[in-house]
Every structure is written in C-alpha cells, then in structure tokens.
SELUM-214362 format. One record per atom (N, C-alpha, C, CB): x, y, z. Coordinates in pm, whole numbers, plus 50000, padded with zeros to 5 digits. Atoms other than C-alpha are relative to their C-alpha. Glycine has a CB too. Layout:
! SELUM-214362
XYZ;...
This chain:
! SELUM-214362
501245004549936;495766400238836;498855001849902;499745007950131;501404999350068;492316391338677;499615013750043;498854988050048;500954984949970;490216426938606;498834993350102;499065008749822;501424997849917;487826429838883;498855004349976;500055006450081;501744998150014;483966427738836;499865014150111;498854982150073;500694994249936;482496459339008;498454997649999;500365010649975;500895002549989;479286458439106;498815018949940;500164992250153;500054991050075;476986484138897;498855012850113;499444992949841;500604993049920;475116513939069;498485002049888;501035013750050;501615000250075;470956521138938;500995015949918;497865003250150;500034992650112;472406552838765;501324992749897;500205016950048;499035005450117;474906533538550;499294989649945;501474994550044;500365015650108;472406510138396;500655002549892;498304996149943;499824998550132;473516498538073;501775005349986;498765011349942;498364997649985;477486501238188;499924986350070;500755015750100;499535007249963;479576477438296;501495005150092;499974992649896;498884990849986;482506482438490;501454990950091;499295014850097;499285005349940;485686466038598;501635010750107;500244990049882;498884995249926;489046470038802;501344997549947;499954994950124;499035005750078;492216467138599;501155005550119;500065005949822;498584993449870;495886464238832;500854998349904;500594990350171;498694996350067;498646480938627;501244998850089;499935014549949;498945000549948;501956474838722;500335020050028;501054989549889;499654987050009;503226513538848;501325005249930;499985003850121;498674993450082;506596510338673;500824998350015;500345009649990;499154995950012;509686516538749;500335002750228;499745012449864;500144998749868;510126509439161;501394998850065;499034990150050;498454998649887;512846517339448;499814992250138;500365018750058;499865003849892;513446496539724;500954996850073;499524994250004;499284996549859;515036505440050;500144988050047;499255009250108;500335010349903;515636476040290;500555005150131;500604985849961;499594999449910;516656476240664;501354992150036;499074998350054;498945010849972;519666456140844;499354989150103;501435007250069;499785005849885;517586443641106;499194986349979;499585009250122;500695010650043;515806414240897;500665000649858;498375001050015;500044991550123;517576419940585;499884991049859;501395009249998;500615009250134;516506387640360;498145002450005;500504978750027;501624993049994;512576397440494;499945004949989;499185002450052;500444991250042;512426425140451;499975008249881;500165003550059;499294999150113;514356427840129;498854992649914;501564993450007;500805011950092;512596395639937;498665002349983;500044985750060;501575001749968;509166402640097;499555013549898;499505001950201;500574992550117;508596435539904;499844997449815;500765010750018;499465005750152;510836423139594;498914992949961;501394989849993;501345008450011;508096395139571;498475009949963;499834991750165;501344996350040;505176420039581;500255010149864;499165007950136;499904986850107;506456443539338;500134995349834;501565009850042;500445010750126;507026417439042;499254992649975;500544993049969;501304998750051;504006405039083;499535005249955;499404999950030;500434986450082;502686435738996;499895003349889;500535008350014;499644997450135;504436436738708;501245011750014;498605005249909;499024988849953;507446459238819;501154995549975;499985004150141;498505005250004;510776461938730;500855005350112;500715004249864;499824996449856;512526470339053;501965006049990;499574982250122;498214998049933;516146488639166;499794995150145;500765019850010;500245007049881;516746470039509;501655004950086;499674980749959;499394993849920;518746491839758;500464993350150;499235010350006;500335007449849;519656463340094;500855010050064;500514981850034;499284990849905;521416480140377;501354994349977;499494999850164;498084998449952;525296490540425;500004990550156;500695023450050;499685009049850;524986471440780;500284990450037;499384998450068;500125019649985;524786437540663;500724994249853;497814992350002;499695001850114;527026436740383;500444987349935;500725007649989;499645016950069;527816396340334;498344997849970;500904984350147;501035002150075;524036396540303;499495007149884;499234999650069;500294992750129;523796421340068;500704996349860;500335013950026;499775007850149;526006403239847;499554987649964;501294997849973;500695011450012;524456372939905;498645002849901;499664995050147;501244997250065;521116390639791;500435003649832;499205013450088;499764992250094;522726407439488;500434982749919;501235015050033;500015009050085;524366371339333;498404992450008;501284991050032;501075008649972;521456351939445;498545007149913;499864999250181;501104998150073;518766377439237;500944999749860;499035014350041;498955003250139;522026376938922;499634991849980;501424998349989;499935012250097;520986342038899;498484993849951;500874987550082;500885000250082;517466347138837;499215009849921;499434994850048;500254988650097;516706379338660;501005007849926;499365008950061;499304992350082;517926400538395;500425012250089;499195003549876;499674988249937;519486433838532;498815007450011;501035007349934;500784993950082;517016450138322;498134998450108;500254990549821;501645006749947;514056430038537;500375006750160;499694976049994;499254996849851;516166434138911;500955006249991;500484989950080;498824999649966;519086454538950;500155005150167;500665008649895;499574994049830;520556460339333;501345001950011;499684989250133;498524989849888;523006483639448;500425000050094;500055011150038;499425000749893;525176482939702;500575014550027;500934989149994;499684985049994;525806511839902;500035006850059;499675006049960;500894992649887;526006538440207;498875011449957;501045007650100;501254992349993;523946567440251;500185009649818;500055012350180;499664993650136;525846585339920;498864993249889;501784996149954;500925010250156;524496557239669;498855006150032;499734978749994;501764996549976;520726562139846;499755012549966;499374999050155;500494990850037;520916597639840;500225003349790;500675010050114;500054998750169;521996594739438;498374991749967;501694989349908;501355004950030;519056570639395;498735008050002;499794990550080;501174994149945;516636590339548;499445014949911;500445003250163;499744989750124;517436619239249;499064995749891;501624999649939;500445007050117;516246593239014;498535000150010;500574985649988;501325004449987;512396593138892;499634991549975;499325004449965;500795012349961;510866562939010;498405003750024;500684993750142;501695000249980;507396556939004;499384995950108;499364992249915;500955006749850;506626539339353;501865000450074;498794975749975;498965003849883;509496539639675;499424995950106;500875010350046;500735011449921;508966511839871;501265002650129;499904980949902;498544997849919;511646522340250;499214992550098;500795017450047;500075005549842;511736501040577;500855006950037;500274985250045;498964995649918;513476520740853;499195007950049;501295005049952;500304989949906;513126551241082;498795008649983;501055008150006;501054987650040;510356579241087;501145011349955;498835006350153;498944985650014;513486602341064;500105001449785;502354994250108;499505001550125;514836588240727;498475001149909;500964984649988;501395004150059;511056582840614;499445008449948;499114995350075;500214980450043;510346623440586;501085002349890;500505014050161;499074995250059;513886621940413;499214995149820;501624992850068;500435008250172;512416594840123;498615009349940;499294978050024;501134991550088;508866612440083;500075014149934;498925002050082;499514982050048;510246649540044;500454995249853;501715010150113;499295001050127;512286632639750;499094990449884;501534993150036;500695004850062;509706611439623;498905010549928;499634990450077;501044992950027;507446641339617;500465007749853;499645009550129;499074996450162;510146658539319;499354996249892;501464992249973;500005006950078;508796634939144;498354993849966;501034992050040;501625007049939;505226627239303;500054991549932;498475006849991;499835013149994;506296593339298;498924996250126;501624996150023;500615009649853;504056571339553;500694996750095;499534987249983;498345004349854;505756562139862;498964989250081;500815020050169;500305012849962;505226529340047;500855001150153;500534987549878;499334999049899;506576536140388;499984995350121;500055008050010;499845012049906;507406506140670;501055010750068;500584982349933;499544988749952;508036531840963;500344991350124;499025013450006;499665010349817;508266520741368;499535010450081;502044995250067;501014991149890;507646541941674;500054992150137;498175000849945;499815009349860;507206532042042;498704992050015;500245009850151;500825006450002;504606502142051;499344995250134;500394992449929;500335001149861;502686502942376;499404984450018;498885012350043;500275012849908;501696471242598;499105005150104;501384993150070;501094990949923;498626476142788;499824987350105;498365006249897;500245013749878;498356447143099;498635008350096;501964995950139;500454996449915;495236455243240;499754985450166;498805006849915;500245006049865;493516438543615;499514987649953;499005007850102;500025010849997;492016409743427;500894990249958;499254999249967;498835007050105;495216398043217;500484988850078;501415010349956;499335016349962;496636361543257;501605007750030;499984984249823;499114998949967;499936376143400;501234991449933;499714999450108;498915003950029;502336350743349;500054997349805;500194987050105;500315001750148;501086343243004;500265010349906;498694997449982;499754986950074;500986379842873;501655007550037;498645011150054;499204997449951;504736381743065;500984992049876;499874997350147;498985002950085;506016354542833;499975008449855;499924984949981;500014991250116;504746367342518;501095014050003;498455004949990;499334984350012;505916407442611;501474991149947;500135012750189;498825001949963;509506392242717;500264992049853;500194992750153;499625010750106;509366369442398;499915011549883;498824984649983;499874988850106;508716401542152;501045009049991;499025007850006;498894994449949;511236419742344;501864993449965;499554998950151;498825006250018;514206394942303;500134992249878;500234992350105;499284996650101;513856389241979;500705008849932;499664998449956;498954994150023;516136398341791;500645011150061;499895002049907;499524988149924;517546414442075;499355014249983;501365001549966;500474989450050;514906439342034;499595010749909;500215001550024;500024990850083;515756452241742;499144996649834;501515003249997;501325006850045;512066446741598;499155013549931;499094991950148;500534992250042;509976473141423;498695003750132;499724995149858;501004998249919;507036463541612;500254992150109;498814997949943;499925005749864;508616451441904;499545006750134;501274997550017;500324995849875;506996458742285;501125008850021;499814989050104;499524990449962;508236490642351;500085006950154;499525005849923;499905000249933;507116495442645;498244999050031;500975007450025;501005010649926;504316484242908;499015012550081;501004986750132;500974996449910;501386500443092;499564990850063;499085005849956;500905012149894;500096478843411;499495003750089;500624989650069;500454996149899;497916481943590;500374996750200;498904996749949;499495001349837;498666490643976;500354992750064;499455001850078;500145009749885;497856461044193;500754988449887;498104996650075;498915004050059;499426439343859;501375002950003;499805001049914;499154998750032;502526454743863;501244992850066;499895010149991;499055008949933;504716434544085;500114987049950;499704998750130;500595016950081;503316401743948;500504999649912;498554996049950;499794999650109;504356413443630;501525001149966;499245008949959;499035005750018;507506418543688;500974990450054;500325005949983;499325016349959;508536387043865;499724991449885;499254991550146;500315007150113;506976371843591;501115001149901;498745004349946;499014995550109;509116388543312;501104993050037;500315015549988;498855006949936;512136379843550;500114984649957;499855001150159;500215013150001;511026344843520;500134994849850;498684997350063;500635006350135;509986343843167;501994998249955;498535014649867;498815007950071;513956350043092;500674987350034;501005007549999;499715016249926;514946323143341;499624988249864;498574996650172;500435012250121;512876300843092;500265000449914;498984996849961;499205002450125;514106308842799;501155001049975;499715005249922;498495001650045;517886312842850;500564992750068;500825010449996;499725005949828;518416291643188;500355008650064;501064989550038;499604993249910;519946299443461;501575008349975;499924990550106;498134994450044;524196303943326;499575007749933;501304990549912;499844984550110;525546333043154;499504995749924;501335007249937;500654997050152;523346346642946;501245003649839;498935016850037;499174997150100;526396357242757;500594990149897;500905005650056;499415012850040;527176325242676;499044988749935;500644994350123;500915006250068;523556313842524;499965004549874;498885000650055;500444999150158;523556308442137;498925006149958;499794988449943;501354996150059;519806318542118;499985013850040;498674991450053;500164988449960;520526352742245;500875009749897;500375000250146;499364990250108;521206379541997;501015009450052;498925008949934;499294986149990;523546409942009;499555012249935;501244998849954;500274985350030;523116445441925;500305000249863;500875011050084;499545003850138;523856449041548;501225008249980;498895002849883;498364995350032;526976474641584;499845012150143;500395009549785;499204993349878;529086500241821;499145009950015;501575005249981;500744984250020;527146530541745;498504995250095;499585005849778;501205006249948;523716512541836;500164992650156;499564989149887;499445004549854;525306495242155;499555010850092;501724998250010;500324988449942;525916526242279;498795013250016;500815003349969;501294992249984;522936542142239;499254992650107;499125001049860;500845008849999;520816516842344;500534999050241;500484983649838;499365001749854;523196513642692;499745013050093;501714997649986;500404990149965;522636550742716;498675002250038;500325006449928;501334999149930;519336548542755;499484994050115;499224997049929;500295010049884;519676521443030;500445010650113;500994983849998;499344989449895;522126546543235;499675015150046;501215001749956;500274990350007;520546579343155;498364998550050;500465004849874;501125004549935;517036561943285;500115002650153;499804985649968;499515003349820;518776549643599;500565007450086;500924990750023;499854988149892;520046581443706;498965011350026;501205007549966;501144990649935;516686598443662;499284996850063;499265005649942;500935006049937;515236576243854;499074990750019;499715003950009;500975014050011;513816545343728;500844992350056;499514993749851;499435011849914;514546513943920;500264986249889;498724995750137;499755009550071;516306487443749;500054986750101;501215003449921;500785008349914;514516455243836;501004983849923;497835002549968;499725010550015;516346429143631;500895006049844;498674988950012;499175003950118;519456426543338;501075011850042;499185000649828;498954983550033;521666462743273;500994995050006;500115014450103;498435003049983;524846438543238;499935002149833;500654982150081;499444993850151;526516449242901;501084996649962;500185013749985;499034998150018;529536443942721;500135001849875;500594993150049;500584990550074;530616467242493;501184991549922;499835017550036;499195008250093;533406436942328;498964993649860;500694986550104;500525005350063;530706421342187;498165002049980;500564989850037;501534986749991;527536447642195;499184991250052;499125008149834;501035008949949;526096421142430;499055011950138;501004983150075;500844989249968;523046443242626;498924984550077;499335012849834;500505008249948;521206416642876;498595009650027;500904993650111;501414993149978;517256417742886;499665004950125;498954991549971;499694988249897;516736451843098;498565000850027;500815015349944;501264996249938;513286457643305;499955008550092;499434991250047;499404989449880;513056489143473;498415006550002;501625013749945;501584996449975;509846502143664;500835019750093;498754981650163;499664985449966;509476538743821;500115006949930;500875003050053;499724985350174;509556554443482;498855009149958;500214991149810;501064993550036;507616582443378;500695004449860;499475011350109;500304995050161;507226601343020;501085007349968;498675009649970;498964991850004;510416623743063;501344992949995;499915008550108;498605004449967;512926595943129;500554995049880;500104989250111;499535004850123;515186587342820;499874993649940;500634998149983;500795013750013;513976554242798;498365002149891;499554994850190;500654997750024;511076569342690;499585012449895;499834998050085;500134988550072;511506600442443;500544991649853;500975014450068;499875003350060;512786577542185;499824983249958;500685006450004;500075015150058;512146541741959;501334992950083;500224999449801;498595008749940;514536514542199;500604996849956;500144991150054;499465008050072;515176491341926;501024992750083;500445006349890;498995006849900;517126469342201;499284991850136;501025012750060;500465013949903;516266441942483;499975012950120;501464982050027;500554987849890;514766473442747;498665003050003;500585013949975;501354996549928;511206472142933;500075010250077;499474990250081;500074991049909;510436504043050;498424994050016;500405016649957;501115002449940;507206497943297;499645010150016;499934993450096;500824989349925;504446523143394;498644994650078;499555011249889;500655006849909;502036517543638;498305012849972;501124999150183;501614990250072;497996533843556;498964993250149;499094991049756;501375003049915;494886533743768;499074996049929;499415010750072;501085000650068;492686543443555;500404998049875;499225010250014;499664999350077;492706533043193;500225011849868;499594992450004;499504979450097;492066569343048;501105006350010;499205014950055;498694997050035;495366572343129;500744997049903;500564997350067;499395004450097;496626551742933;499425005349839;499964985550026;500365000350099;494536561942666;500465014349950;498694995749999;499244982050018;495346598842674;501675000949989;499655011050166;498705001950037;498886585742698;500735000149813;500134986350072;499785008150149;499056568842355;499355012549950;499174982249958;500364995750098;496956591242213;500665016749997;498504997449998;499584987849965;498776622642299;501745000149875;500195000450211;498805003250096;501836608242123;500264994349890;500654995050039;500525006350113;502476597041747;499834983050010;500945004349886;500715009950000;500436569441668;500974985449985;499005002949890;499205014249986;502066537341705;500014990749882;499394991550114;499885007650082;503166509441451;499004986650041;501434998649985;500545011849945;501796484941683;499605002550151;501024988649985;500024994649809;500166481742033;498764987750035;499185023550049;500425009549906;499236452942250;499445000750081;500564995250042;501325003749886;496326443142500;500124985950023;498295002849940;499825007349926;496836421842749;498864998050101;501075002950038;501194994949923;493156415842880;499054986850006;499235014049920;501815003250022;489746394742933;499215006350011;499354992550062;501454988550002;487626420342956;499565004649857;500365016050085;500624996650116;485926421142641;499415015449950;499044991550005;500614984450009;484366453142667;501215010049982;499125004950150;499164993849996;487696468342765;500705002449848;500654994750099;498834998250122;489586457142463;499225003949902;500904986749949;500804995850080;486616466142232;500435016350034;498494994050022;499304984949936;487146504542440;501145001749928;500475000550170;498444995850020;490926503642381;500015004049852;501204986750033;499455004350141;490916494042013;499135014249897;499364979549953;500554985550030;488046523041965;500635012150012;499055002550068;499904989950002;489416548742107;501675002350001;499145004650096;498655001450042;493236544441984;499924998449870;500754989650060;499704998450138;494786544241649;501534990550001;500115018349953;498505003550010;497596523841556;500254987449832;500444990350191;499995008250137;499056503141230;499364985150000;501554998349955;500715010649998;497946469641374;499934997350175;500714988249900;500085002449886;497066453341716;499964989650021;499315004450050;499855012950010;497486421041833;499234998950180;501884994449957;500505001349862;495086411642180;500774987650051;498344998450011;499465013049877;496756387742432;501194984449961;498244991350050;498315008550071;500286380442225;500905014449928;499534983949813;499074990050043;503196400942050;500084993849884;501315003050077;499105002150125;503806404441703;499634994149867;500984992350037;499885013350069;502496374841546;498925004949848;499274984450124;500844995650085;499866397641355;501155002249855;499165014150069;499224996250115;503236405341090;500044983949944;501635008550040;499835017150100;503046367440948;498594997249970;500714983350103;501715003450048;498906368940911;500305001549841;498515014150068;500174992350163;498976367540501;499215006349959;499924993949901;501544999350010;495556376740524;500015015250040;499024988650108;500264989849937;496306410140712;500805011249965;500044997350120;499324992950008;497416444840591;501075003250133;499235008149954;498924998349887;501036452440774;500445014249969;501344988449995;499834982550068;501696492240769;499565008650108;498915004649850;499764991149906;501956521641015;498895009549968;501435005649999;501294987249993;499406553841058;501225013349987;498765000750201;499524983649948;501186587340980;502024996950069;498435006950193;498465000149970;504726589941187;501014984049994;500045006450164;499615014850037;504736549741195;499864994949850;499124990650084;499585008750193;504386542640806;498565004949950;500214974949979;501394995850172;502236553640485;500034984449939;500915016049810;500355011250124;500696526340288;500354985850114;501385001649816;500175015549957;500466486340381;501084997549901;498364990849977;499815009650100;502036456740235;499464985050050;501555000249963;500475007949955;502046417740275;498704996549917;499965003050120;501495005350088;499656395540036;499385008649897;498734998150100;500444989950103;497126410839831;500605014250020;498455001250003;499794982549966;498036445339989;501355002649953;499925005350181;498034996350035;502176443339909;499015000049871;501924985350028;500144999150122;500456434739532;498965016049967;499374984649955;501054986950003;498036467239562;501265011350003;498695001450162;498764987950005;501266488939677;500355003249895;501264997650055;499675005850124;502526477239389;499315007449851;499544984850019;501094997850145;499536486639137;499525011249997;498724991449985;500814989750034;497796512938977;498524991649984;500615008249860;501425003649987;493926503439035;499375010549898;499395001350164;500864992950131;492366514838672;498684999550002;500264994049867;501765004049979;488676521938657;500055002249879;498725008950098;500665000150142;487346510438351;498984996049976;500524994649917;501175003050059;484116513938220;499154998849860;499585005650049;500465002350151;481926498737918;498625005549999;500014983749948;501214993650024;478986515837781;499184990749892;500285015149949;501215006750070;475956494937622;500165004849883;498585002650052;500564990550107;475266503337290;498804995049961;500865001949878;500694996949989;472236492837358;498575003550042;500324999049972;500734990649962;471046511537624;500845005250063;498894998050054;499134986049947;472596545737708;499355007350028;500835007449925;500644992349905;470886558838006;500445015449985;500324994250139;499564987850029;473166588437972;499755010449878;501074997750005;500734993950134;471776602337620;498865004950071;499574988849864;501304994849977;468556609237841;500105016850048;499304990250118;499694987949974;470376640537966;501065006549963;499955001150097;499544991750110;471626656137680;499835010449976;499814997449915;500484985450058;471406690537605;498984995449847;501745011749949;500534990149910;468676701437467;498904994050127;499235010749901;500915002949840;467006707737850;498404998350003;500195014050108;501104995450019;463326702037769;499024996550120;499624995849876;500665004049834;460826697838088;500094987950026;498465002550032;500025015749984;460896661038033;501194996850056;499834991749869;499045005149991;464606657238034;500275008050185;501005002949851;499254994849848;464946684938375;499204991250090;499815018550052;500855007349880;462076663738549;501024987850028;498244994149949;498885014049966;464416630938501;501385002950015;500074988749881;498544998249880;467386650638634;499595003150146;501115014749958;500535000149898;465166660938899;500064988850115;498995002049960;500205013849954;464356626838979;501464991350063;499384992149865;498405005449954;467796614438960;500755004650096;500935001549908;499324994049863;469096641239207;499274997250131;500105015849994;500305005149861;466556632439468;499824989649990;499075004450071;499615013249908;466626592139500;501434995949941;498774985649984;498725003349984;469976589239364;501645005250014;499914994849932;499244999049922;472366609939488;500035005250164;500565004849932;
C-alpha cells in the first residue's frame, strides 16, 4: 500500500510525516470446517497483500476440500510464497511451536485461549475469528413476520452452523406468540410442506460427534422444561436435526449455557428491555447481536449500552459481506478484525515515519543550554499545546 500522508500537528512544524504498511512476515493460518474455501481464501487473500508469506493450516473435517485447497494454491505459488498442511490437532499443535510473526485462527473461544497462550512464546500477534451466543432482540414495534424470516433464515443456514448465526431470541411479551407462528411459517416457506428430510436446500450437521451434541441440547432443554414449539425430528443416519423452536427457556437450560452451532431457537420472553440488556451484558460479549425494531430511539439505547463485534438492525448476518465493514469479535468472541482494508491492516505493521526539515527545526529551539528564553518557549508549548 501507498505510505500514508499524516496530517502534521502545530508542534511538528517543519516535519513531515507518513504511514508506511510493512508486511509482518512470516504468518499462520488456522481455518474452520464450517465454510472452509471462505474462510480459508478470505484471510489467504489479505495476508499476501500485505506482503506475507503464509503456512495455511484448513481443517481435518473437510478433508476433499483441503486437498482441493492445497493443489489448487500448488498451481499458483511457490511453496516458499504458500505452503498448507494437512492435518489433525497433532500437526496444529507442532505448528503452533513454530515462531510466526502474526496467527490468523477461525474457530471456538476454547481453542482461541489455546492459539494466543502459544502465540504469546513468541509474542507473535494474534488475529482471532471467535463466536459466542449472538442475541436477537424482537422488541413491541418489530415487523414480526419480516424479522421471523430473516431470524429463521440466519438460523438454517448452514444448518446453523454459522459463527454469527441467531443464537437465540429475546421478545417481547405480547410479541411472543406472533413470533413464533411466524418462524413456524417462515420454514413452511422455505422448505414446503414434504419431508424436510428430503429437501436438497437443507443442510446436515457436519459429523457424529456434533449431531449428538447439538440433539443433546434439544433433549436436555425439553426435560428441563422448555416447550418445544416446532421441529426436534432427528436422524442420527444422516446427522439430519430439523429446524427446532423452543419457548419457556430460561438462562439455566442447556440450550443456553453453550454456542448451538445447529438449526435450535431457544426463545425468551422480556417486559422490560433492561432485561435484556443486563442479560447480554452480564454474559461474554457477543460476536454478533440483532435488533429487530422501529423505534429509533430504542435501537440507538440498545447499540449504546451493549458491546458486541458487529450488529446488524432489522436482518441477520448480512453485515459479514459489507467490504466496507470491519468483521471481528470483542474479547471472548475474537481479537482483531479482518475483511477489506482491515484483513490488509491484520496483516501489516503500521510504521511511523517521520522527516525533519532541514530548513526549519523547531526542535533545536529546546536544546540544552536552558536559558530563560528557551524555558519561556517550553512554557508556552506546555500550556497551548499539550
């Protein structure tokens, strides 16, 4: 990238000063399974811009794409420019030994503590695409059916298993029935009426281990007491998991102590919105979190007095394809941005470099020796300019 013009401050007359973006070096990148040419490519891309020569780590989960990725960068870079490994958790934890200058990981908050501890060895930078439970806020003025397709449409992609997919829903009271007939409806419309099992556009679970989790949380809900309002058919031949909506849930039920990653609306029902707000904010900060509103004032409120990696008002999701918009978590949901300029910033060392006049060098005026002249014009300088 062109050095950046800064703009000069009154005590730097007679400087100049730009912004130089160094490549950082020598970079590691993690990928996920649950996008694994996006999420793979999309960093790869920001990091050779940069100027980076990259090791490229895709997931054990998706291994015909991981070889796909591995010939497919063989046939346009040197090793030397790209190399990618294939590999379970062994290879990663050998990698992770190695000093790299920037680690770029998509995945868990769990694994995410694992990469920075090891990055720190090294106080390497860390670039960390985290997740978390992404709240849904429906208040009393919300377009119902409208904010029903969206949720249900964030939700069933990819069978849920979304970073910043609707996690789950706050609605308000006298909404909450509305809302979920709606949902009910919204799948009607997008899969028909026949087995769902039997619609092409409907994903599956990505493996056995995850099935079962994911089912566990439907069953271990439903015996504490949430009401299952629509889906909980399963089959565990083909980790098929039908979109699940379950109301009656409070903060204790399973559904709720952990990230879903899977086609499961847990509902809660609020009066007041300081609930909700003390909700969210009581728990780590979210990757993402949705408002479902016309009340202008409200969503101005919400967006104040919450924290989260991005927000999207009166839709799901769609904020991760803005090019224009840093994409990146707060704390337990993700360190650092990427995406556009910001993936190329991850990427860079931001050099401050400055040129000095030769001739005029404000700074010679306060030179040792201190004579009354020179302390009056430090005087001066400490009270109007700093």
């Amino acid at each position: 990238m062109k050095p950046k013009r800064v703009s000069p401050s009154l005590t730097m007359l007679g400087t100049k000063a730009r912004l130089h973006y160094e490549p950082k070096g020598v970079v590691l990148i993690i990928s996920p399974w649950n996008y694994p040419i996006n999420l793979t490519l999309g960093p790869l891309v920001s990091a050779i811009a940069a100027g980076n020569t990259v090791v490229l780590k895709p997931s054990e989960l998706t291994p015909n794409i991981s070889a796909f990725i591995k010939s497919f960068i063989a046939d346009i870079f040197e090793e030397k420019q790209v190399a990618v490994v294939e590999g379970g958790v062994e290879v990663s934890t050998e990698l992770l030994e190695q000093p790299f200058h920037h680690i770029f990981f998509t995945g868990s908050p769990m694994v995410g503590k694992i990469i920075m501890a090891a990055a720190a060895k090294n106080l390497a930078s860390v670039t960390l695409e985290l997740g978390g439970k992404s709240p849904v806020i429906v208040d009393e003025t919300a377009s119902v059916k409208s904010a029903a397709q969206s949720i249900m449409w964030g939700k069933v992609t990819n069978n849920g298993q979304t970073c910043i997919a609707p996690d789950y829903i706050f609605v308000q009271k006298n909404k909450k029935q509305q809302l979920i007939d709606e949902l009910k409806s919204a799948v009607s419309t997008f899969f028909g009426q026949d087995a769902l099992e039997k619609n092409q556009d409907y994903c599956r679970i990505v493996n056995d281990r995850h099935f079962k989790r994911v089912k566990h949380l439907i069953d271990e809900s439903v015996s504490e007491g949430a009401k299952l309002e629509c889906g909980g058919e399963t089959n565990d031949e083909d980790n098929f998991i039908a979109p699940t909506v379950l109301s009656e849930v409070n903060s204790n039920h399973a559904v709720m102590l952990e990230e879903i990653f899977g086609p499961v609306l847990p509902i809660m029902e609020y009066e007041d919105i300081k609930e909700v707000v003390q909700y969210i904010n009581t728990n780590h900060k979210p990757l993402a979190m949705y408002i479902f509103s016309n009340n202008k004032s409200q969503i101005k409120n919400l967006i104040a007095q919450t924290t989260a990696g991005g927000t999207v008002v009166n839709n799901t999701m769609i904020h991760f394809s803005h090019a224009n918009l840093p994409f990146g978590g707060v704390n337990n949901s993700g360190v650092g941005s990427s995406h556009g300029e910001f993936g190329f910033k991850a990427f860079s060392h931001e050099r401050a470099v400055l040129y000095q006049s030769k001739l005029f060098n404000l700074s010679r005026l306060f030179l040792p020796p201190y004579t009354s002249t020179r302390r009056k014009l430090l005087q001066l300088t400490m009270k109007y300019f700093t």
